[in-house]
C-alpha positions as CSV (number, residue, x, y, z in Angstrom):
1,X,-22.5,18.1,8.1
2,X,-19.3,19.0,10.0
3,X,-15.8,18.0,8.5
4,X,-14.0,14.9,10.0
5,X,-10.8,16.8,10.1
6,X,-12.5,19.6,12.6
7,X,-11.9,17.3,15.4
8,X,-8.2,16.9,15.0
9,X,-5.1,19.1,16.0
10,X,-3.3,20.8,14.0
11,X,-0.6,18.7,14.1
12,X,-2.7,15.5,13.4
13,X,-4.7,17.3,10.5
14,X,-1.0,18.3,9.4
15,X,-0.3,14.6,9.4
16,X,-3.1,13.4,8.0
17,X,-2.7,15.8,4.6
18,X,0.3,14.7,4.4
19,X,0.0,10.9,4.6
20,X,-3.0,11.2,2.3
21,X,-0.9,13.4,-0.7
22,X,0.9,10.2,-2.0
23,X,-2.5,8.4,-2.9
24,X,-4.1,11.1,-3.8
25,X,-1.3,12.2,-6.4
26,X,-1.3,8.8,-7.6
27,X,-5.2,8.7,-7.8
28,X,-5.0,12.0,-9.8
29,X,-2.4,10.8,-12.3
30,X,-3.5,7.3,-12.4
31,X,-6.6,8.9,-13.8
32,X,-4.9,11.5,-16.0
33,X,-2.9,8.3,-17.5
34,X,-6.0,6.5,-18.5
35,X,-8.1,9.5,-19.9
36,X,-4.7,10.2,-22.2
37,X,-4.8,6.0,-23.1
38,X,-8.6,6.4,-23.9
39,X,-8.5,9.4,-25.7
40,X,-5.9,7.9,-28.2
41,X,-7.5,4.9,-28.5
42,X,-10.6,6.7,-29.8
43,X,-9.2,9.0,-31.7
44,X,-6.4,7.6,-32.9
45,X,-4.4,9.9,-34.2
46,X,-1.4,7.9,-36.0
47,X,-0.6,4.4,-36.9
48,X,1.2,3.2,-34.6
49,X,-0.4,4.9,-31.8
50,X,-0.4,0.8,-29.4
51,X,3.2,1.6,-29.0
52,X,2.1,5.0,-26.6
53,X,-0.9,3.4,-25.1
54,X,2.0,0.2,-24.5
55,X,4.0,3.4,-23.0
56,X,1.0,4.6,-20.7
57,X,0.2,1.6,-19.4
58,X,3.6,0.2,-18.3
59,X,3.8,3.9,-16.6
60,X,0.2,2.7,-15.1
61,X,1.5,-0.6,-14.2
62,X,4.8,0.9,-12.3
63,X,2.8,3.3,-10.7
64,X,0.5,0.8,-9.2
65,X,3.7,-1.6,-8.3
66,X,5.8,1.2,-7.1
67,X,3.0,3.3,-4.8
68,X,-0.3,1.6,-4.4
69,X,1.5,-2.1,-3.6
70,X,4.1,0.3,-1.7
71,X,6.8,-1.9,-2.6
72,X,8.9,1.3,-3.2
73,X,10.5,1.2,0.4
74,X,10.7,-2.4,0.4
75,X,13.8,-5.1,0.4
76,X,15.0,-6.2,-2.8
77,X,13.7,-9.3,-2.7
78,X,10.4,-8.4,-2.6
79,X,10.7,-6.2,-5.5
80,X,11.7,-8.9,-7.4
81,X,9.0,-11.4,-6.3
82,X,6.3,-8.2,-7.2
83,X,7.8,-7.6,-10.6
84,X,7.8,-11.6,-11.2
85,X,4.4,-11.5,-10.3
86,X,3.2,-9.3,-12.6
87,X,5.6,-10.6,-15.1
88,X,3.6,-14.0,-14.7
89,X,0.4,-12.3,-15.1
90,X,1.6,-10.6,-18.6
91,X,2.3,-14.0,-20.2
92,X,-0.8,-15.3,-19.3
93,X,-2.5,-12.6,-20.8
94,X,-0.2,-12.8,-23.6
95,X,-0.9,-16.8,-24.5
96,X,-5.0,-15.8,-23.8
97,X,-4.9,-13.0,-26.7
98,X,-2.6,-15.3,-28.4
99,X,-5.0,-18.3,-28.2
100,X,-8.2,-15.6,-28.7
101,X,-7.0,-13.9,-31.8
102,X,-5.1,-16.9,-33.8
103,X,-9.1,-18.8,-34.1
C-alpha cells in the first residue's frame, strides 16, 4: 500500500508534518493525562488522591479548550464565551452528582 504523503512535495509534506504536530502532541498527552488519572484512580495511592485526578482533569479540560476548540488564537471575547460554556456545563454536572449522591 503506498503512503499518502509520497505524492506530495517536499515542501507540502514539510507542511503537512508540521500542521499535524499540534494535534498529534495534544493526542499524545491527552492520552498520557488520562492513563496517569486512571492509574491513580485504581491504585490509589493516598487519601486525598481526587484533589490530583481534580488537577489532571482541569489540565485535560484546558487542553481541549485551548488546542482542540483552538480558541488559543482567538479574540477575547470568545475565550470568555468558551470558558462560560464550559463553566455552565460544570454546574450542571455539579447539581446532577449533587441530586445523585444526596438520595
Amino acid at each position: 500500500m503506498r503512503n499518502p504523503l509520497d505524492a506530495l512535495s517536499r515542501e507540502d509534506r514539510a507542511l503537512a508534518i508540521r500542521h499535524l504536530r499540534r494535534p498529534i502532541l495534544t493526542s499524545l498527552a491527552l492520552l498520557a493525562l488520562l492513563a496517569i488519572n486512571v492509574t491513580l484512580g485504581a491504585t490509589l495511592p493516598f487519601e486525598q488522591v481526587w484533589i490530583v485526578e481534580l488537577l489532571v482533569v482541569t489540565v485535560m479540560a484546558s487542553l481541549i479548550i485551548l488546542v482542540s476548540m483552538e480558541t488559543l488564537h482567538e479574540p477575547p471575547l470568545v475565550k470568555l464565551f468558551a470558558g462560560i460554556g464550559f463553566f455552565w456545563v460544570a454546574i450542571l454536572f455539579a447539581m446532577t452528582l449533587t441530586d445523585y449522591l444526596s438520595r
